[in-house]
TIVO-2410 file (N, C-alpha, C; in nm, 3 decimals):
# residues 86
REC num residu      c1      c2      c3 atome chaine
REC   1      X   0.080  -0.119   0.000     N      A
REC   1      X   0.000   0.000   0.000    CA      A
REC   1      X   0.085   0.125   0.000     C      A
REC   2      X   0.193   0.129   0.074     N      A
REC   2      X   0.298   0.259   0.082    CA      A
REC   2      X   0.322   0.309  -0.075     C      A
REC   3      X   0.354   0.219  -0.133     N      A
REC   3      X   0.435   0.205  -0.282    CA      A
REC   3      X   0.335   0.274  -0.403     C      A
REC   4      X   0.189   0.234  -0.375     N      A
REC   4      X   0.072   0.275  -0.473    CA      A
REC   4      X   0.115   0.405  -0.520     C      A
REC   5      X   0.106   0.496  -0.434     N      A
REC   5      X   0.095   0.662  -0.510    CA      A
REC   5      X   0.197   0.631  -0.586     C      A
REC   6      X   0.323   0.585  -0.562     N      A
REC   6      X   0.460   0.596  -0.620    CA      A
REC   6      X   0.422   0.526  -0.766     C      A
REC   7      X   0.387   0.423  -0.748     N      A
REC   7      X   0.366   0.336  -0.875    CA      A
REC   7      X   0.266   0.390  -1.015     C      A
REC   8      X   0.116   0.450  -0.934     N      A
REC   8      X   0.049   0.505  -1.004    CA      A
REC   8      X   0.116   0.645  -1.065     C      A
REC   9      X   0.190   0.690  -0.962     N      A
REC   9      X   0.293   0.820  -1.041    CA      A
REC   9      X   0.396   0.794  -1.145     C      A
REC  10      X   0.427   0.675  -1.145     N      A
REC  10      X   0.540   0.624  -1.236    CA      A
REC  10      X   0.494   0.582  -1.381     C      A
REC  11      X   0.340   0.531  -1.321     N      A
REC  11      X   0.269   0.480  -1.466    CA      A
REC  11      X   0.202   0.598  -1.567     C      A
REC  12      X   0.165   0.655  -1.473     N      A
REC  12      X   0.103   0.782  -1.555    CA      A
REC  12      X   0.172   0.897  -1.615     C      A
REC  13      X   0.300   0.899  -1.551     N      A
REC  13      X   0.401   0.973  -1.619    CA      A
REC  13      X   0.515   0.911  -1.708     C      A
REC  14      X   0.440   0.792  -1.749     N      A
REC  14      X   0.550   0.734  -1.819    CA      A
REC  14      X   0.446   0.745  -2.002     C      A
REC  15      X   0.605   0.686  -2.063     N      A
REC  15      X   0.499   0.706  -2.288    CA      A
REC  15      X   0.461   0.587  -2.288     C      A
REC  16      X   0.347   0.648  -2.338     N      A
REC  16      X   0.253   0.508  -2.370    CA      A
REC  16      X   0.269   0.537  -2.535     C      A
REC  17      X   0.326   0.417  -2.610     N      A
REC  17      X   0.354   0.372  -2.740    CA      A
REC  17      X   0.203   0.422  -2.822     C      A
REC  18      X   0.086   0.342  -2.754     N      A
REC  18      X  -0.044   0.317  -2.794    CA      A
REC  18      X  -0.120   0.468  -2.845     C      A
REC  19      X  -0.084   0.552  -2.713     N      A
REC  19      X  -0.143   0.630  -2.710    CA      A
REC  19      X  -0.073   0.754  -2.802     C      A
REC  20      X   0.036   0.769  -2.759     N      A
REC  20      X   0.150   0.869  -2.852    CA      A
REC  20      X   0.176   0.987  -2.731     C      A
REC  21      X   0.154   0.919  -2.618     N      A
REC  21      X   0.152   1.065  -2.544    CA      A
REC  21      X   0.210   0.974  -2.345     C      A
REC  22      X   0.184   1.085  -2.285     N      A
REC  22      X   0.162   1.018  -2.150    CA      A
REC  22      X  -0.004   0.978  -2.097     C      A
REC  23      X  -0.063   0.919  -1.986     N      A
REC  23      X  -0.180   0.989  -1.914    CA      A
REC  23      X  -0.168   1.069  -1.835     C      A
REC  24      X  -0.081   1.125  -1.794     N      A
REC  24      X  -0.046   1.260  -1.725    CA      A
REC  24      X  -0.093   1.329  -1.855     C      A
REC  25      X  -0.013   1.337  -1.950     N      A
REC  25      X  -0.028   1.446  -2.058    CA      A
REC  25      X  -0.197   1.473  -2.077     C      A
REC  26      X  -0.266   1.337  -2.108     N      A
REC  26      X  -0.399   1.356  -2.149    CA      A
REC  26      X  -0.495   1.431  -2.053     C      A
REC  27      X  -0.464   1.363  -1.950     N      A
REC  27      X  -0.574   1.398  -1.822    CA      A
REC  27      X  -0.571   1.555  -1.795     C      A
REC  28      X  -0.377   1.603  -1.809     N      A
REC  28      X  -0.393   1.754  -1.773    CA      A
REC  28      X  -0.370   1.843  -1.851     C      A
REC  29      X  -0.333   1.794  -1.976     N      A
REC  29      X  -0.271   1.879  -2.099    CA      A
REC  29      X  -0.174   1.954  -2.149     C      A
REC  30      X  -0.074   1.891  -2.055     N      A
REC  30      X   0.086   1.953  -2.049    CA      A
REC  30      X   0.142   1.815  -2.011     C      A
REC  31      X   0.241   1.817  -2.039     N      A
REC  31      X   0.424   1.713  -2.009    CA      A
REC  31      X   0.414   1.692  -1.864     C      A
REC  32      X   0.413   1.584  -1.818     N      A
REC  32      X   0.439   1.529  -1.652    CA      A
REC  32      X   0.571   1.621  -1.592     C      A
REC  33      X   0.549   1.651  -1.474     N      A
REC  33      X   0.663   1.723  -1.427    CA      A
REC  33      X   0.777   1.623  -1.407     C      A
REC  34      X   0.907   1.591  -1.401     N      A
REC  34      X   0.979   1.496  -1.365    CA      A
REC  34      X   1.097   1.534  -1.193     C      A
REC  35      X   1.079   1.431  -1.173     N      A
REC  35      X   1.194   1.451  -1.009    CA      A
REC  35      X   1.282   1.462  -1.041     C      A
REC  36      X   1.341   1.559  -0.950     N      A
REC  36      X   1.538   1.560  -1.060    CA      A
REC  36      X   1.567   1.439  -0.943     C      A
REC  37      X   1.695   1.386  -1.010     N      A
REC  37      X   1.731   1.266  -0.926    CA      A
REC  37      X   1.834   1.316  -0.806     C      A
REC  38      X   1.808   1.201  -0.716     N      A
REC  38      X   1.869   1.260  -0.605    CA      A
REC  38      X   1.995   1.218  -0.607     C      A
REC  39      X   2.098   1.289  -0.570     N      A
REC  39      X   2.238   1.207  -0.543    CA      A
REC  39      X   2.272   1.173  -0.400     C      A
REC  40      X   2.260   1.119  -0.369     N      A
REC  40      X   2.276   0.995  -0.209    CA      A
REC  40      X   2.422   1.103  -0.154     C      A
REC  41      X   2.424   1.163  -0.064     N      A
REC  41      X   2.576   1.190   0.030    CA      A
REC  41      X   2.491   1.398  -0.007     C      A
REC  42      X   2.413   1.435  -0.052     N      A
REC  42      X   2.446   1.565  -0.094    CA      A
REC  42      X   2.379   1.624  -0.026     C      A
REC  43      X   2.299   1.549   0.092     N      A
REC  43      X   2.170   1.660   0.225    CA      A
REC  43      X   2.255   1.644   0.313     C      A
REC  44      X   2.212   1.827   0.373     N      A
REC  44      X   2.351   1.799   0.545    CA      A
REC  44      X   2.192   1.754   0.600     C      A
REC  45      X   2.099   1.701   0.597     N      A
REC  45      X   2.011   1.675   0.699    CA      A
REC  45      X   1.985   1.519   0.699     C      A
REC  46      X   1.991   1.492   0.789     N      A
REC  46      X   1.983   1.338   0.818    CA      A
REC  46      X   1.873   1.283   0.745     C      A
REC  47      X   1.723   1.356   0.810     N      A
REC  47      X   1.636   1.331   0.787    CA      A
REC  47      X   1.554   1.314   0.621     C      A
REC  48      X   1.621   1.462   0.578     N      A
REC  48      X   1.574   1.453   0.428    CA      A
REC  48      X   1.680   1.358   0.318     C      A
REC  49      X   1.785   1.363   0.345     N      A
REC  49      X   1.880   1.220   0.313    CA      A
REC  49      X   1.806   1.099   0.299     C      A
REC  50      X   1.737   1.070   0.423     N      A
REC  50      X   1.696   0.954   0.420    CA      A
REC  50      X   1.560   0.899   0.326     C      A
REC  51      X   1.458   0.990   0.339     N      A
REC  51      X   1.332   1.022   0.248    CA      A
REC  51      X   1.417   1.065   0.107     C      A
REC  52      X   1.497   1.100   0.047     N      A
REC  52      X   1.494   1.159  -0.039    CA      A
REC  52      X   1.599   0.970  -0.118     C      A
REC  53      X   1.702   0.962  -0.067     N      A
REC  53      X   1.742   0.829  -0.086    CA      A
REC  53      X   1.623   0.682  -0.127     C      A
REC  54      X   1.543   0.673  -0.013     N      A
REC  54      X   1.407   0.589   0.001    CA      A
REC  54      X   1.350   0.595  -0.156     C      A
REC  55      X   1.281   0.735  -0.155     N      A
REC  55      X   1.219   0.774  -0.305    CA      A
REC  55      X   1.334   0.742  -0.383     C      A
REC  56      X   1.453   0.757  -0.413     N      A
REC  56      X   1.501   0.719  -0.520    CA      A
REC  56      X   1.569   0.540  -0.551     C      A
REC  57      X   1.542   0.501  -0.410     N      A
REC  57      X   1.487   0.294  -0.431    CA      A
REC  57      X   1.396   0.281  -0.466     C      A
REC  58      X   1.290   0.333  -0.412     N      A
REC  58      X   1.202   0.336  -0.464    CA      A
REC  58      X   1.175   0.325  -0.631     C      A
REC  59      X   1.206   0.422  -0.661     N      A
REC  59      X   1.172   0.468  -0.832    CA      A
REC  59      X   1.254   0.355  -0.899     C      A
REC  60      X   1.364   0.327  -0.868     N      A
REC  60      X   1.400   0.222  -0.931    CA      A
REC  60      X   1.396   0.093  -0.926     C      A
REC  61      X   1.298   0.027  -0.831     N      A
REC  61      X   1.240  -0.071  -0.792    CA      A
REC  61      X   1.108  -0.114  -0.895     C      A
REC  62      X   1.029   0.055  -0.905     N      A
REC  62      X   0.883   0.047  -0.986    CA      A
REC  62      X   0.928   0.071  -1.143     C      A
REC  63      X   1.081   0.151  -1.194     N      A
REC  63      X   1.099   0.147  -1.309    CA      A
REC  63      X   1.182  -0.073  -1.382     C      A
REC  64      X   1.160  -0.051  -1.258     N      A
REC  64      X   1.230  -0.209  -1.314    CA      A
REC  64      X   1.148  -0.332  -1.332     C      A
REC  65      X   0.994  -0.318  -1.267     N      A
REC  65      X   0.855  -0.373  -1.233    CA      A
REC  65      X   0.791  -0.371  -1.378     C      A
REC  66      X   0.785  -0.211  -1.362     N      A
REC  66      X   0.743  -0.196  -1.489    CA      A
REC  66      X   0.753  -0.244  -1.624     C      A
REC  67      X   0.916  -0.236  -1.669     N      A
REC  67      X   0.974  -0.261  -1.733    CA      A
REC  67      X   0.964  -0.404  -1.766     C      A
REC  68      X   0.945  -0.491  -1.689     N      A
REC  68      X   0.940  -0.642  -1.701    CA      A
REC  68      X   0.817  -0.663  -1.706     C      A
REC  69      X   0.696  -0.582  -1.683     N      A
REC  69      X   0.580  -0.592  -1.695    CA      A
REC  69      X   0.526  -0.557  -1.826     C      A
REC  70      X   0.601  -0.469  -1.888     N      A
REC  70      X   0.629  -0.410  -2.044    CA      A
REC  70      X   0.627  -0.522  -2.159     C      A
REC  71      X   0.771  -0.588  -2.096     N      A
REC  71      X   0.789  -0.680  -2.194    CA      A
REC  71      X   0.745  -0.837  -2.178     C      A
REC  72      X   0.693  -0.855  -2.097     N      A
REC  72      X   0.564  -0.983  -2.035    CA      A
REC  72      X   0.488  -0.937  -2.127     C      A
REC  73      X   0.389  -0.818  -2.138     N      A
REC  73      X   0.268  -0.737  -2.223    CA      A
REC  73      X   0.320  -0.862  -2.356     C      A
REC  74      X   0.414  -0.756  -2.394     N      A
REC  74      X   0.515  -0.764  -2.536    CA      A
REC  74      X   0.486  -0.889  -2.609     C      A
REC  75      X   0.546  -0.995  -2.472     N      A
REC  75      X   0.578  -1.122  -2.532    CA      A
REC  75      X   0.408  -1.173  -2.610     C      A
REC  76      X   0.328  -1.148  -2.444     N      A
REC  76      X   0.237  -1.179  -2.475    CA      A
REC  76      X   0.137  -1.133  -2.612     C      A
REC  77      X   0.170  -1.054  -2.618     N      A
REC  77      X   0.065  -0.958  -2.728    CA      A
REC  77      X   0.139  -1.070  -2.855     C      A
REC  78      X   0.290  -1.057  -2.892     N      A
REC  78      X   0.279  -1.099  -2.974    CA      A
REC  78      X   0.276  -1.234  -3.003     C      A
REC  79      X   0.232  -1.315  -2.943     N      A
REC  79      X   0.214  -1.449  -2.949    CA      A
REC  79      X   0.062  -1.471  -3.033     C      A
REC  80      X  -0.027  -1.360  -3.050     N      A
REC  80      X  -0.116  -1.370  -3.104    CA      A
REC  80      X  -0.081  -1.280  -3.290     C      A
REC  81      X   0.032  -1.259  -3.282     N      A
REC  81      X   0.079  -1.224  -3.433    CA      A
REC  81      X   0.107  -1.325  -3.532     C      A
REC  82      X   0.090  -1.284  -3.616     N      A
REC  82      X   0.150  -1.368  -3.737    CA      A
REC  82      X   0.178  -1.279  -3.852     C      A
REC  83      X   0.306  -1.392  -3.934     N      A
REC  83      X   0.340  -1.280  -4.026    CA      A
REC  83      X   0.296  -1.269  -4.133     C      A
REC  84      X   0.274  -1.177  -4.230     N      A
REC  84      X   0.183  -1.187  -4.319    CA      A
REC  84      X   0.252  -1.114  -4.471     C      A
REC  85      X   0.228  -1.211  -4.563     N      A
REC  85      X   0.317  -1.146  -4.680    CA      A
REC  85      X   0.169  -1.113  -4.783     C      A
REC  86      X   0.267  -1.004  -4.856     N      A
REC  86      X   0.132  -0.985  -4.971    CA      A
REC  86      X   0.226  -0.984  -5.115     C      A
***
């Protein structure tokens, strides 16, 4: 449950092939804002170090989910192709 917002933020700001766009883009009608990435050692604060580190396991936990969830789609979709000459 922690992970949801993160995930649903990752999906909706990511290109959808299908569509030609994002669902961020559609829903609000501008480009998804993006997180600049964090570099791990660069907060003098303990606290925001730690949240700011977290979110960036995070993101690369759900870009790697995704990604394998992408090409699962992939495989699957095209297993119902065939090739076709004219």
């Amino acid at each position: 449950g922690k992970l949801l917002p993160w995930v649903k933020l990752s999906h909706n700001t990511s290109w959808n092939g299908g569509m030609g766009t994002t669902p961020y883009e559609i829903m609000y009608g501008q480009k998804p804002f993006n997180f600049l990435e964090y570099v791990a050692g660069t907060s003098k604060v303990n606290d925001v170090e730690e949240i700011l580190t977290d979110r960036e396991d995070t993101f690369k936990i759900i870009r790697k989910k995704l990604l394998k969830a992408q090409a699962t789609m992939k495989q699957q979709a095209n297993k119902k192709c065939r090739e076709v000459h004219y």
